[in-house]
C-alpha positions as CSV (number, residue, x, y, z in Angstrom):
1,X,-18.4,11.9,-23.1
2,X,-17.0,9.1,-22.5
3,X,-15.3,9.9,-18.9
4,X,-18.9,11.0,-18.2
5,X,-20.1,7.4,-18.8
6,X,-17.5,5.8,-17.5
7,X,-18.4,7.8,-14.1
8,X,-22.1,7.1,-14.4
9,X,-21.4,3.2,-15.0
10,X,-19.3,3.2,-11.4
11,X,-21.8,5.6,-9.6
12,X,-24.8,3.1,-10.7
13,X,-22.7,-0.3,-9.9
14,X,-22.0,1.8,-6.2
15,X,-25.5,1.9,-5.6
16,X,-26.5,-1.2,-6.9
17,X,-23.6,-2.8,-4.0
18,X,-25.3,-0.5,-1.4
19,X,-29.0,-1.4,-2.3
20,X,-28.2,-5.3,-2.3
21,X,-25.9,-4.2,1.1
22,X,-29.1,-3.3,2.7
23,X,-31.4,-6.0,1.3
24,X,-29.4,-8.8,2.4
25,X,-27.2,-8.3,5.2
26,X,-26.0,-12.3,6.2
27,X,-25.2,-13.1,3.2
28,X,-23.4,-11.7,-0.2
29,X,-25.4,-11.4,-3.2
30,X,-25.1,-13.5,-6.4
31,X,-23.5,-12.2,-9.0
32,X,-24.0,-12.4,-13.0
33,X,-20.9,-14.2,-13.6
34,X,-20.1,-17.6,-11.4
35,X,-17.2,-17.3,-9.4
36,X,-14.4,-19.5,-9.6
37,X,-14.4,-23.1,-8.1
38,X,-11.5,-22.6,-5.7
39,X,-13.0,-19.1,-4.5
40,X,-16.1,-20.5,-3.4
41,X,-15.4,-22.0,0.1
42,X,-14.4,-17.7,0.6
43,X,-17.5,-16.9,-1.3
44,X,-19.8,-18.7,1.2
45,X,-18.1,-17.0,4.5
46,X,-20.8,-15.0,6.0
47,X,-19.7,-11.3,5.6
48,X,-18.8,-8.9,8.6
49,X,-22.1,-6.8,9.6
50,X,-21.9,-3.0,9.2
51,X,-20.8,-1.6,12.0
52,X,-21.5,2.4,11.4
53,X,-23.3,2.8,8.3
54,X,-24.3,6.1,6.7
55,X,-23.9,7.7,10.1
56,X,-21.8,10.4,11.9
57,X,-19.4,10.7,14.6
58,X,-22.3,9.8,17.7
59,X,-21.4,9.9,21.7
60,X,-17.9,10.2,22.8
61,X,-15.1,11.6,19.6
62,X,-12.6,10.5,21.6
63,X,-13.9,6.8,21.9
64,X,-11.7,4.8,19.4
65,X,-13.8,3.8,16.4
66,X,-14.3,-0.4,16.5
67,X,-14.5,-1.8,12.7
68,X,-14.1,-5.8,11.9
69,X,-12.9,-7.1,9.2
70,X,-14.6,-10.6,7.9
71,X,-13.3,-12.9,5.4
72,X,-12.1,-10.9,1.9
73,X,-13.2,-7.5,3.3
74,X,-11.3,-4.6,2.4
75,X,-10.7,-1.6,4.8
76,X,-10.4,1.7,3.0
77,X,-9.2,5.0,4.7
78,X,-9.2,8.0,3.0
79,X,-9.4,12.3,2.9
80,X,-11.4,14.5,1.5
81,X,-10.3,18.0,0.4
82,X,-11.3,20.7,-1.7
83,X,-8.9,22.3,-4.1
84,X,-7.9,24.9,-1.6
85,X,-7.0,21.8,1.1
86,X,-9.6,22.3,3.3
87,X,-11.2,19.1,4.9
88,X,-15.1,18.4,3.9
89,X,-16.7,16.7,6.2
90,X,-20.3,15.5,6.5
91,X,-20.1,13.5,3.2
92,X,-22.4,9.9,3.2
93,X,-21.6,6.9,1.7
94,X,-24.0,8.1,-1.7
95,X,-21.3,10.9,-2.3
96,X,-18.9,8.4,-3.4
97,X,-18.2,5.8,-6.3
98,X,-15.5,3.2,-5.6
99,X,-14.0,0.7,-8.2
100,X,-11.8,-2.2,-7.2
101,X,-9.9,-3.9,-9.6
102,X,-11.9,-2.3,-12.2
103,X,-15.1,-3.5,-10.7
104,X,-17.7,-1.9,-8.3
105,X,-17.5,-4.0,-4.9
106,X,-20.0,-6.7,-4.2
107,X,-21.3,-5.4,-1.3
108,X,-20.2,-2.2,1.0
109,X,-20.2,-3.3,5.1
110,X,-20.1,0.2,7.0
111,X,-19.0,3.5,6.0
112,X,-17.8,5.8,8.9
113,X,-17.5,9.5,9.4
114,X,-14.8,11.0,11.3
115,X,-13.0,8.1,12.6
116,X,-11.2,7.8,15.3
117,X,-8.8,4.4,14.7
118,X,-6.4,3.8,17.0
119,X,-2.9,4.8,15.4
120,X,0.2,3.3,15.1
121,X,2.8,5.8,13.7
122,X,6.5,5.5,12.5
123,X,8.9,8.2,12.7
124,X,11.5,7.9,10.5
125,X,13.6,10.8,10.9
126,X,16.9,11.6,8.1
127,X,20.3,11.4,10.5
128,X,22.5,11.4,7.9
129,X,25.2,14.3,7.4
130,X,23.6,16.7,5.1
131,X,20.7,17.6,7.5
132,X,23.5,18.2,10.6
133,X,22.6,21.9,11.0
134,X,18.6,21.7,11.2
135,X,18.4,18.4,13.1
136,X,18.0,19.5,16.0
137,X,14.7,21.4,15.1
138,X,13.4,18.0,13.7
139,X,13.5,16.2,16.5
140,X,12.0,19.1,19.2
141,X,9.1,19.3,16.2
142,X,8.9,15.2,16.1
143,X,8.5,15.1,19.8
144,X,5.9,18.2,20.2
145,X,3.8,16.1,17.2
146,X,3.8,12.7,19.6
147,X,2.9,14.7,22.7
148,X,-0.3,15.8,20.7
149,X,-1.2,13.1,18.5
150,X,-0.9,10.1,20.9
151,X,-3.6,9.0,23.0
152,X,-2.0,6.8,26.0
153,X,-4.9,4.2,26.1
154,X,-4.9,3.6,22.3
155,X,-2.3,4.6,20.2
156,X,1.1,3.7,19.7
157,X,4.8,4.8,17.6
158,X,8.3,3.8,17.4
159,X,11.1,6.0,16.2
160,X,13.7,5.0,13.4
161,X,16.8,7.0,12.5
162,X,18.7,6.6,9.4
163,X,21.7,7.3,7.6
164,X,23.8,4.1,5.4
165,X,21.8,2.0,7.6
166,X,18.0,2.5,9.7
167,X,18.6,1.7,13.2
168,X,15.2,1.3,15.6
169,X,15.8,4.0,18.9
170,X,12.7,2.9,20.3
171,X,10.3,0.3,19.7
172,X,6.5,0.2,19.5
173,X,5.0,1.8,22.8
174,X,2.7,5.0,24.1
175,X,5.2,5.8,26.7
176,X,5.7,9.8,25.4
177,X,8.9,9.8,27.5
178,X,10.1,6.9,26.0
179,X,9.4,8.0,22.6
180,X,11.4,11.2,23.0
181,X,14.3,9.7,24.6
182,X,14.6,7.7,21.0
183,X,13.9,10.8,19.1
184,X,17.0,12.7,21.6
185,X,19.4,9.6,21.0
186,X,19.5,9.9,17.3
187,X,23.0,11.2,15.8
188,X,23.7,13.0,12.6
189,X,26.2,11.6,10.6
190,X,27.2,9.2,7.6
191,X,25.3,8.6,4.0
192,X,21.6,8.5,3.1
193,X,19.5,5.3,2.9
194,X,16.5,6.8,2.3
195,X,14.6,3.6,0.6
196,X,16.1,1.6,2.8
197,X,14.7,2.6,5.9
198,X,11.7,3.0,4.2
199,X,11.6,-0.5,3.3
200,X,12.8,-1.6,6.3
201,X,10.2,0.0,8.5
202,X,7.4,-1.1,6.4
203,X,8.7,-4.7,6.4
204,X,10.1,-5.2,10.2
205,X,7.5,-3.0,11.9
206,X,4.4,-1.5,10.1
207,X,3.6,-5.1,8.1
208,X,3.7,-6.9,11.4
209,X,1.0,-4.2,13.3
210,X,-1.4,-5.3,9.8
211,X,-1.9,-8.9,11.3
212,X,-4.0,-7.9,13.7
213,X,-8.0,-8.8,13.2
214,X,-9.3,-5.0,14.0
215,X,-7.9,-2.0,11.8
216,X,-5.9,0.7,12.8
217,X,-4.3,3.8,11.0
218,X,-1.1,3.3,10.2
219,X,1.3,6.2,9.0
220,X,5.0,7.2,8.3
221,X,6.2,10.6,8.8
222,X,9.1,10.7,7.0
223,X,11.5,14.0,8.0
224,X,14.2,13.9,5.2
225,X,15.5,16.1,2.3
226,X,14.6,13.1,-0.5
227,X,18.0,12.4,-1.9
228,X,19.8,8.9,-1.3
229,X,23.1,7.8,-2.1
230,X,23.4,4.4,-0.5
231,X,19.9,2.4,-0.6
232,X,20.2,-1.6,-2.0
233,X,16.6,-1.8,-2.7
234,X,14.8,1.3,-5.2
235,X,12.1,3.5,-4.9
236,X,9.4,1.5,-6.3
237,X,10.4,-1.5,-3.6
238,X,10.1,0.6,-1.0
239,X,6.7,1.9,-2.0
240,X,5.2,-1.2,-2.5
241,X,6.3,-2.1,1.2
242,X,4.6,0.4,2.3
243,X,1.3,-0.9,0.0
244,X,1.7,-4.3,1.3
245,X,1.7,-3.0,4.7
246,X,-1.2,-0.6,4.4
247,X,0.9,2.2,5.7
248,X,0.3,6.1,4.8
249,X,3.0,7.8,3.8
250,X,3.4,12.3,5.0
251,X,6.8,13.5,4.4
252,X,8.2,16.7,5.5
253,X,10.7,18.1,3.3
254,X,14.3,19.8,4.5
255,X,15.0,21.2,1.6
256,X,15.1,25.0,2.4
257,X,16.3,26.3,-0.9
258,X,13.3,27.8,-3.2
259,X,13.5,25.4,-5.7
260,X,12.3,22.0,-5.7
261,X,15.0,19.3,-6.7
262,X,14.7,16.1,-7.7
263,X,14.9,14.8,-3.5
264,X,11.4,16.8,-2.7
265,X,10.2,15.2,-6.4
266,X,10.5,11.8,-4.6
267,X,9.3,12.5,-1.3
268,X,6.0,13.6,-2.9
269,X,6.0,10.2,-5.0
270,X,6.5,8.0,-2.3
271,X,3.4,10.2,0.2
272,X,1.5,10.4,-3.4
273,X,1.4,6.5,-4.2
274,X,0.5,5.7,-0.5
275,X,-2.2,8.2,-0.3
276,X,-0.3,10.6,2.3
277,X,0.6,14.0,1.4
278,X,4.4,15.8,1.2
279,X,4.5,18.9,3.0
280,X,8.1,21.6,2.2
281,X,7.7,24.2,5.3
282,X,9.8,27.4,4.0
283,X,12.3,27.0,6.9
284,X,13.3,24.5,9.6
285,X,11.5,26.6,12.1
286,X,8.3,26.2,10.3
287,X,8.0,22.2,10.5
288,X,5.7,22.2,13.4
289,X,3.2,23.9,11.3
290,X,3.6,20.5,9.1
291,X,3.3,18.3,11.9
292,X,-0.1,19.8,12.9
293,X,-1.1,19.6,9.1
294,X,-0.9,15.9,9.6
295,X,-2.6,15.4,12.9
296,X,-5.4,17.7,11.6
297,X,-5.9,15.2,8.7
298,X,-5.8,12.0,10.6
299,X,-8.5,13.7,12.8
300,X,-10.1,14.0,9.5
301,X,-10.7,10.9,7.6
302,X,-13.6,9.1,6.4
303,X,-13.3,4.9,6.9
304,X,-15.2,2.3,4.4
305,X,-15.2,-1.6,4.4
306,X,-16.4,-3.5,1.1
307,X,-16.0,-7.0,-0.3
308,X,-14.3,-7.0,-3.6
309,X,-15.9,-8.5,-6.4
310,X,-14.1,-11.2,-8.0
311,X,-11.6,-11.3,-5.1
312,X,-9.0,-13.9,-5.6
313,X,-5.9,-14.9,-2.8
314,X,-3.1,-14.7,-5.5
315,X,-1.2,-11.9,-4.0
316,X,-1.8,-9.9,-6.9
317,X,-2.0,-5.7,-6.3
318,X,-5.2,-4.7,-6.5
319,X,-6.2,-1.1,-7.8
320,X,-8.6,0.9,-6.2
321,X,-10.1,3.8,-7.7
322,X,-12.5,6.0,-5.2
323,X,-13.7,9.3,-6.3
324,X,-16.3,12.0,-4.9
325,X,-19.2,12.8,-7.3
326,X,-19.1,16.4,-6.6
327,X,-16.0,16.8,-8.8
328,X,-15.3,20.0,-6.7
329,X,-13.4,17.6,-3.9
330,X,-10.6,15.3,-4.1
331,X,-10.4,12.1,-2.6
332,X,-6.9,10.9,-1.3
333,X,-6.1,7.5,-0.5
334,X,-4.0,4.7,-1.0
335,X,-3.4,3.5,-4.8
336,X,-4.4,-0.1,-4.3
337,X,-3.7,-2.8,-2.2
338,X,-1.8,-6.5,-2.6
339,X,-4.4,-9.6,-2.2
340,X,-3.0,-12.0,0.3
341,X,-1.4,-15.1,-1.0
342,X,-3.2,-18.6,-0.2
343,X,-1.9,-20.2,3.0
């Protein structure tokens, strides 16, 4: 009873953003409670004006999608599945209930259908010793996944390997031959660094492609077996990198055996935590099917800008709780966000 109310309270305080959205466009509405004195100046900004609203995919699907970010705006990318995987599209902004921080948003901006973002992609392939016999089919499924995911005029990825320590092969660009000459230089050999280069990625590359003013989907595809032996910074550090950054996590598994160990238990965490998904392919020869699992979802994502209620630049995380109010689909996306810090 009381999850049912609970749900009813955040489907009512959706609306009620969405209604006063509507109403009052140029400005955000007041709320009950009087914000603080140093968050006013922010509260005053003029918010960014929707952009897509309730609408779908219109003209050219291959155009890139254009979504603006104004001052304390919060840009929210996320799935929808059913419980068999399958994508649902067609869903409006109504079909959802969003809490951030525990509180329905002041105001949502534009909700989009079927975006089409530019991407930037990482791929952060495992070089270390114990995945010496099925490397080579990782990096011929890594290259046949750029050559079908990247759009020249838009899009962009750089390739990390790793083993004690991640080492860059080549740098952000959306030269394809480029990109597989940095997947074909990578070496097998040495210990695993797994949180590492994780961390590192996030941090040197991904966090510095989030400055930008317009959004973009960023993603990892991380091709490892899960185990580390040789990281300075944990698990948890290396997630939060990846939430600071705004970065997707979808990690293929090498673990061919038919159990699950504890490596595959934390590739799942880490794509879990960022709103990604972990794929284990039955055999090495099987990974492309992964690959094209991913590109099929980030053909197949929904996009939503809000302003957070009660939004203050502390550099506090933020949770975000999103949910589909036909209970038959699940919503995927990331776990929360961290609030800048004040300049």
């Amino acid at each position: 009873m009381t999850r049912k109310l609970f749900s009813g309270l955040a489907f009512a305080a959706w609306l009620a953003a969405a209604a006063l959205n509507a109403q009052q466009p140029a400005s955000p509405p007041a709320t009950s409670q009087p914000a603080p004195p140093a968050q006013a100046p922010a509260a005053r900004q003029p918010a960014a004006q929707p952009t897509g609203g309730q609408t779908g995919p219109q003209g050219d699907a291959n155009a890139p999608t254009i979504i603006r970010l104004g001052v304390n705006e919060v840009n929210l990318i996320f799935t929808v599945t059913d419980k068999h995987g399958h994508y649902i599209p067609d869903l409006k902004q109504s079909d959802f209930a969003l809490l951030d921080d525990g509180r329905a948003p002041t105001r949502v901006n534009s909700f989009h259908q079927q975006i089409n973002l530019p991407l930037r992609v990482g791929i952060v392939i495992d070089a270390s010793t114990s995945i010496r016999s099925r490397f080579q089919f990782e990096q011929q499924s890594a290259t046949e996944f750029l050559l079908q995911i990247l759009k020249a005029k838009s899009d962009r990825a750089f390739v990390m390997g790793f083993d004690v320590t991640p080492t860059v092969t080549q740098d952000w660009t959306n030269n394809i031959d480029g990109l597989e000459t940095g997947i074909n230089r990578l070496r097998p050999g040495g210990g695993t660094a797994l949180f590492d280069a994780v961390y590192t990625a996030c941090r040197d590359k991904l966090l510095d492609e989030s400055r930008g003013h317009e959004p973009v989907r960023k993603a990892m595809v991380l091709i490892s077996d899960g185990d580390d032996n040789q990281s300075r910074v944990y698990q948890d550090e290396a997630i939060k990198e990846c939430q600071r950054a705004e970065t997707i996590i979808y990690s293929i598994s090498t673990n061919w055996t038919p159990s699950r160990g504890k490596g595959d238990q934390v590739l799942k965490q880490m794509a879990e935590d960022t709103g990604g998904q972990a794929f284990f392919p039955p055999s090495v020869e099987e990974m492309s099917v992964s690959f094209h699992g991913i590109e099929e979802e980030l053909r197949s994502q929904y996009a939503l800008t809000y302003t957070p209620a009660d939004f203050k630049e502390n550099g506090a995380f933020r949770p975000i709780y999103l949910y589909c109010n036909d209970r038959r689909y699940q919503v995927r996306t990331r776990k929360g966000y961290f609030a800048p810090r004040p300049q």
